[in-house]
N, C-alpha and C positions, 0 to 999 in steps of 0.2 A: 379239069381239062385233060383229055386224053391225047397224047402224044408217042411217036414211034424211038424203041432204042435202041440206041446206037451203042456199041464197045469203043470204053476211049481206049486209044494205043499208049497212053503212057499208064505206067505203075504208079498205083502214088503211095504203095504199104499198105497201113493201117487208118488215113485220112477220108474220111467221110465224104466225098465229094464230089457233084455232081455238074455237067454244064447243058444248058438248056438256049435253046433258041433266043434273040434279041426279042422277036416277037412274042413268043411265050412269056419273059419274063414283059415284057410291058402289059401284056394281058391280063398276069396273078399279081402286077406290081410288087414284082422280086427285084432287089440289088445284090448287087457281088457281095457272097458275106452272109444271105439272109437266110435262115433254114425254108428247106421243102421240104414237103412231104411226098413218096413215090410209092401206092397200092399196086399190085399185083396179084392176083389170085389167091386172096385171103391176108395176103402178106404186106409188111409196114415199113417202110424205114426211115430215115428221116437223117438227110446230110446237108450240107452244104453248097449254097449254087455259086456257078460261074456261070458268067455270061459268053456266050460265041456271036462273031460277028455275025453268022446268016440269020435271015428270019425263019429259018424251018421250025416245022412244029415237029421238033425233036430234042432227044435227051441225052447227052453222052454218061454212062457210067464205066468204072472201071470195071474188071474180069469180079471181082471179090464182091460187091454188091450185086452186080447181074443175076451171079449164080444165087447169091441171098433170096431174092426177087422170084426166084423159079426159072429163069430165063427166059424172060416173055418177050414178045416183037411189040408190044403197045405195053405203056402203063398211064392210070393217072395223077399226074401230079396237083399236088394245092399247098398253097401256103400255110407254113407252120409256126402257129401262135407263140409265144414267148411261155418257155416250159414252166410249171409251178415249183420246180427245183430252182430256179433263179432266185425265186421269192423267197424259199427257205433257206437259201444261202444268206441273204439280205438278211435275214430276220437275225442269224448266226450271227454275225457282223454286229447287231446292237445289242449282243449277249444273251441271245435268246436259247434257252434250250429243247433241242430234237427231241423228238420221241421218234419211234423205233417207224411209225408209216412215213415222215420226212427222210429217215435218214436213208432210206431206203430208196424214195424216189430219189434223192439227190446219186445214190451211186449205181442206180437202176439206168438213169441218165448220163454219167460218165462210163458207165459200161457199153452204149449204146451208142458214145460218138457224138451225144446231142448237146452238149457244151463244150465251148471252144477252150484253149488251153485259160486262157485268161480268166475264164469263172471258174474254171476246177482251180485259180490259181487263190481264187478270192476264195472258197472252200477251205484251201491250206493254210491261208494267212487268219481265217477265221479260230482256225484251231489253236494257233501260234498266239495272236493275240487274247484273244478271247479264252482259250481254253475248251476244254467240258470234263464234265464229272463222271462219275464207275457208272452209272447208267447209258449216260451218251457211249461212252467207249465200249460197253457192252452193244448197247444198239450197232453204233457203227462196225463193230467185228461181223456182228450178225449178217449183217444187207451186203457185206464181203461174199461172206461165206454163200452168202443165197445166188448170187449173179453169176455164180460159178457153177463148173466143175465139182462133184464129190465123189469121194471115192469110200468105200466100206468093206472093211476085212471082218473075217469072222472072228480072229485071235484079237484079244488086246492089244492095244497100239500103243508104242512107247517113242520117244525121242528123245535129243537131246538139241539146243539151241542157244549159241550167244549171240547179243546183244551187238559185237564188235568194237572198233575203234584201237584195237590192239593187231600191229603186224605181229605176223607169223603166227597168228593166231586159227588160220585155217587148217595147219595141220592138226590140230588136236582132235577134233571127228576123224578124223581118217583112222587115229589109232582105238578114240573111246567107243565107236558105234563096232568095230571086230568084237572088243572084249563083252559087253553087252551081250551080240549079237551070238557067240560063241553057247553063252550056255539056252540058247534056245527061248530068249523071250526077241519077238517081233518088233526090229527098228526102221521102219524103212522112212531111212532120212533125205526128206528133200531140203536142197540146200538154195541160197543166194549163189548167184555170181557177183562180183565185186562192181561195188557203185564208187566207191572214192577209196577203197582198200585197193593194196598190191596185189592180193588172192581174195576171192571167195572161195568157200571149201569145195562147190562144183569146180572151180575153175583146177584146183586141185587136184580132185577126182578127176577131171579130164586129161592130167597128165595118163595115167594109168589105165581106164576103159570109159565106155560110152559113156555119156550122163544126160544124153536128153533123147526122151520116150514119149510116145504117147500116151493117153490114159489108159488103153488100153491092153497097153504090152505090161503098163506096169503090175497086172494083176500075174503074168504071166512069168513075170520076176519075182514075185514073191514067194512062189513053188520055187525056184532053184534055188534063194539065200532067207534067211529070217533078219537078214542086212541088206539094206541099200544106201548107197550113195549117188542120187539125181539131183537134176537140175529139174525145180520146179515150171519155171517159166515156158516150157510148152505144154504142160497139162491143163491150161487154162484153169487151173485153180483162183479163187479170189481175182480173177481177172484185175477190178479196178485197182487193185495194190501198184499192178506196173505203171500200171496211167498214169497215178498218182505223186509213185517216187519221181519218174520223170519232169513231173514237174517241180516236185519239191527240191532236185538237185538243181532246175535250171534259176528257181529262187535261193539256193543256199538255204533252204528249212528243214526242220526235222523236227514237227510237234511232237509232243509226249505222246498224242489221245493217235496220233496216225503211225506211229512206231508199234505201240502197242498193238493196236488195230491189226498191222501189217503182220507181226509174227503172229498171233494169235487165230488170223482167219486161215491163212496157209497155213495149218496146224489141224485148226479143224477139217479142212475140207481134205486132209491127205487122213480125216481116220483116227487120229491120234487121240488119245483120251487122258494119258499122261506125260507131263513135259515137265523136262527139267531147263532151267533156264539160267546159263551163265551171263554173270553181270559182274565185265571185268573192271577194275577200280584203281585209279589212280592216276599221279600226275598223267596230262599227257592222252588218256583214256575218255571216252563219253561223259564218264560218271566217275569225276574227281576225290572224291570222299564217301567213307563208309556210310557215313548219314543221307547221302540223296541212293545211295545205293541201297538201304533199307525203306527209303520209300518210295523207290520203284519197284523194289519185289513185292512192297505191301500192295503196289496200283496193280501187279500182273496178277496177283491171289484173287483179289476179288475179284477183276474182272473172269478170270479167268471163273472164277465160283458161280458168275452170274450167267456162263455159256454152259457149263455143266464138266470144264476141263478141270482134271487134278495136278496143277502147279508147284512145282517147289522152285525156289532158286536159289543158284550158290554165287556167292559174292566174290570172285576171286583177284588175284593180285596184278595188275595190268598198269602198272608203275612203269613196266620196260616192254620190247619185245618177247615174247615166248620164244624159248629156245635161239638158237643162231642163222636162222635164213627165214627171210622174206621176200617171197614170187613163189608162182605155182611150181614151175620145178622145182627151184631147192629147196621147198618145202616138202615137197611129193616125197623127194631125195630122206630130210631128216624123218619124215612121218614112217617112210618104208623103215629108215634103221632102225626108230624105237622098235618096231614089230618084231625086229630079227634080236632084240635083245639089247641095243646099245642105244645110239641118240643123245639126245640132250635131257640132262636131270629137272629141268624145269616142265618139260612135253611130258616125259613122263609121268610126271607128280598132280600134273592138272589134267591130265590124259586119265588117267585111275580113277585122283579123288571124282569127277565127273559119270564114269561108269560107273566107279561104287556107291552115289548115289540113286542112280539107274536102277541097279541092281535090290538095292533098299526096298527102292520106289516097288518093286518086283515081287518083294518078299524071296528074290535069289537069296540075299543074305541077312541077315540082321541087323539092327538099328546099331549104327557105330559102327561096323565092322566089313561094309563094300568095299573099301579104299584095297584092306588087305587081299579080299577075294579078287579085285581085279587087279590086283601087283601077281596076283600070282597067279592067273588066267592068260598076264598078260608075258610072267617069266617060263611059263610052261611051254612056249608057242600056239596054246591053243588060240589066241586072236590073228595069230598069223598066217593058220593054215583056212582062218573065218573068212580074213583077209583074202587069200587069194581065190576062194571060193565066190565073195563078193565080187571081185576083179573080170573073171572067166565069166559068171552070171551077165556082167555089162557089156563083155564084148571086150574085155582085155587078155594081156598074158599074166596070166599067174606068175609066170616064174620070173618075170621082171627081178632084177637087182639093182641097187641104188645106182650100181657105177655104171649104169644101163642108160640111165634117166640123161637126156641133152640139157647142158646149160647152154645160154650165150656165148655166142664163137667170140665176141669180145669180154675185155676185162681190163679192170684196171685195180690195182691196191692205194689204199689209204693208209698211210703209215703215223704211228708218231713221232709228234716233231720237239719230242722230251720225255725224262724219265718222269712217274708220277703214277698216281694211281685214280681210277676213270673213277670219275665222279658223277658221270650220267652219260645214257645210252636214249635218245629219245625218241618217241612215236612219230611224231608229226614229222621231222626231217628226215626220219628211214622212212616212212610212206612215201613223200616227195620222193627223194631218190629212186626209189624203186618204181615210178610211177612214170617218171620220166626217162628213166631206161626206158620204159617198154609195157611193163606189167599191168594189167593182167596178160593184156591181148598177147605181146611175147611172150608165150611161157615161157623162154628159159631168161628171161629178167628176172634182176633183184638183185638182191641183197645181202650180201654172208657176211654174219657177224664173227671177229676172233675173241671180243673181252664182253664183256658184262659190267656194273658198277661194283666198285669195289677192287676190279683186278689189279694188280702192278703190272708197267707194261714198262719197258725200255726204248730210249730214242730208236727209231729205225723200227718197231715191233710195228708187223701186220695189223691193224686197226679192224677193216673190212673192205672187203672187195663189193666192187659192182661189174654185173654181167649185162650184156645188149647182145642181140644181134643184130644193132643198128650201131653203128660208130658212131654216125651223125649223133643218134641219142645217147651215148654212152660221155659224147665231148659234151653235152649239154648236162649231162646229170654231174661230172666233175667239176664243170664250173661251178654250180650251185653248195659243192661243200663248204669250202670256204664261207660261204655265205649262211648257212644252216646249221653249221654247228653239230651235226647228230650227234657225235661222242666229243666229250670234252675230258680234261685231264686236270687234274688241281693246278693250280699255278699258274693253266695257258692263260695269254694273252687274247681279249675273248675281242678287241675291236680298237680301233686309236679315234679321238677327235679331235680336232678336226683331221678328217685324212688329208692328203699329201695331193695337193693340185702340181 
């Protein structure tokens, strides 16, 4: 049926959606809800109808599909059958497994809008429950990588990538991609923004200079540094990865086979050829014990052998936070010190050993012996002056100094309430905190830690502060300590039962 378009006036983002005359829809027998199909001069798409009261034989699309369309004054619509990715979802569901032409229409069609969140949500829970194996996970990186963006350098492409679930963990790129990048092999790292962490390492980096490019500029950044720090998320790489998380946080899921997927297709489609992949470990952490931790590096080897990537991973210590601040600022803040020679001995030490396997991976240096070349690539200042060459490339000031960097105009301290010595510092109550300050979106939120586990501290001794530029949120993240416990002391009193009516 051919029919005239109309521009709807509202925005609706990224939402497939279109609205069509009462009369039209009685004609194709479309309901609210039902996919259409919309031709235009060679071209396809396929969204979502709403109904309008009038009978006209007309079509409202938003600005973003118009121009998709060619921006034509007629198109014709027809009703759109029930996709064969539904089916293959279904089949997933009774434990069936993909091969690489299913897995591909299924994210062929979440890349294109044409399943609403609730079957991409049964996709996620198929993964969850069901599972799949080093070939499915292979397939599904691939049909990632294909609905996207690609990018290709002529030099080797290297990276480095965790896994997460550890605050303050985002400053460690910031200081391991300089020393890398220093003696001239090629990292250009795109990075997450944070989904349920206080920082991502973009979020980070954007204390400091730009981090979101086109695809096009970023070929043009790689002539000025052999180092990047960006934000993936508008190169439309792997597209359906953002779809996907999206929905995975509003379930609370995080399959194994779409985690993997997820770093693995953003990897490829940015070029990279060799990845090293931190997989931090401990109470508290993603991955609680050295044993699931060695068989998830064995899941990222192979898969990753089945795409044609060369994978190492290092298994590191993520029992506590890294270093003493957690939010983009104060991170920015301690990431800047390591570079100027000082910081925290823990950023340090996992800041290296991760370059120096970089470095290995490189043939920079010799088997065993990266950790030294970047202690001393990194005590030279050569990462620093890598560093502010990266900064100026993005569209920052190089000469930035830590005591430059804004915290939260509020603050409050956490003192202790006894002598003893901290017995635990933990993840999940310093994320809280730091989350409900503000962080990510306030950059100068979070979190500054003064002890570690193990220290002795004295009644009245600074514990850690929390930063807002919201009072409102800074009165809301004080309530919560009491209640969360982040650092505890031997001895404390951890709760009473019954409490006190």
């Amino acid at each position: 049926m051919r029919v005239k378009v109309k521009l709807m006036e509202a925005d609706l983002g990224n939402l497939r959606v279109a609205l069509i005359g009462r009369g039209v829809a009685e004609e194709l027998d479309i309901c609210p809800g039902c996919r259409l199909k919309i031709c235009s001069n060679g071209r396809e798409v396929t969204v979502f109808a709403g109904i309008l009261g009038s009978n006209d034989d007309v079509i409202e699309v938003p600005a973003s599909l118009y121009k998709e369309l060619g921006s034509p004054e007629e198109v014709e619509v027809a009703p759109f059958i029930i996709p064969p990715s539904l089916h293959y979802i279904r089949e997933k569901l009774k434990g069936a497994k993909l091969d690489y032409e299913r897995m591909y229409t299924i994210i062929k069609d979440v890349v294109s809008g044409l399943l609403t969140d609730v079957e991409i949500a049964a996709f996620v829970a198929a993964q969850t429950s069901v599972g799949m194996d080093i070939n499915e996970m292979v397939h599904l990186t691939r049909a990632m990588v294909e609905t996207g963006n690609k990018l290709k350098f002529e030099e080797p492409v290297y990276d480095i990538h965790s896994i997460g679930g550890v605050p303050g963990n985002s400053k460690v790129s910031i200081v391991a991609v300089p020393i890398v990048a220093s003696t001239g092999v090629f990292i250009p790292k795109t990075s997450s923004r944070a989904i349920t962490s206080p920082s991502g390492t973009a979020d980070t980096m954007e204390v400091f200079a730009r981090v979101e490019f086109a695809i096009n500029e970023v070929a043009e950044l790689a002539k000025k540094s052999s180092g990047l720090i960006i934000w993936g998320g508008k190169l439309n790489l792997a597209p359906a990865d953002d779809i996907l998380i999206r929905v995975e946080y509003s379930l609370k899921l995080d399959p194994l086979s779409q985690m993997v997927a997820s770093i693995l297709s953003k990897k490829l489609s940015m070029g990279v050829q060799n990845l090293l992949i931190d997989i931090p470990v401990g109470t508290g952490a993603k991955v609680e014990n050295l044993e699931r931790g060695r068989e998830l590096a064995s899941i990222f080897t192979q898969v990753g052998q089945g795409l044609g990537l060369s994978i190492r991973c290092a298994l590191t210590y993520g029992g506590q936070p890294i270093g003493y601040t957690v939010g983009p600022a104060l991170e920015a803040r301690e990431a800047l010190e390591t570079l100027l020679g000082g910081g925290a001995m823990s950023v340090r030490e996992k800041a290296t050993s991760l370059a120096g396997l970089v470095l290995e991976m490189a043939g920079i240096a010799p088997r065993g012996a990266g950790k030294v070349v970047a202690k001393e690539i990194l005590r030279s200042g050569k990462a620093y002056q890598m560093f502010r060459r990266m900064v100026e490339a993005q569209g920052g000031n190089p000469d930035v100094r830590p005591e430059d960097i804004g915290l939260g105009k509020h603050k409050v301290e956490i003192k202790a309430p006894m002598d003893g010595y901290i017995t635990g510092v933990y993840n999940q109550p310093i994320t809280t905190l730091a989350r409900v300050a503000g962080a990510p979106h306030d950059k100068g939120a979070g979190v500054r830690l003064y002890v570690k586990r193990g220290h002795k501290v004295r009644k009245g001794d600074v514990l850690m502060e929390i930063y807002s530029n919201s009072s409102v949120r800074l009165e809301e993240a004080l309530k919560m300590v009491n209640k969360l416990k982040p650092i505890t002391i031997e001895g404390m009193l951890l709760e009473t039962y019954p409490e006190y009516v």
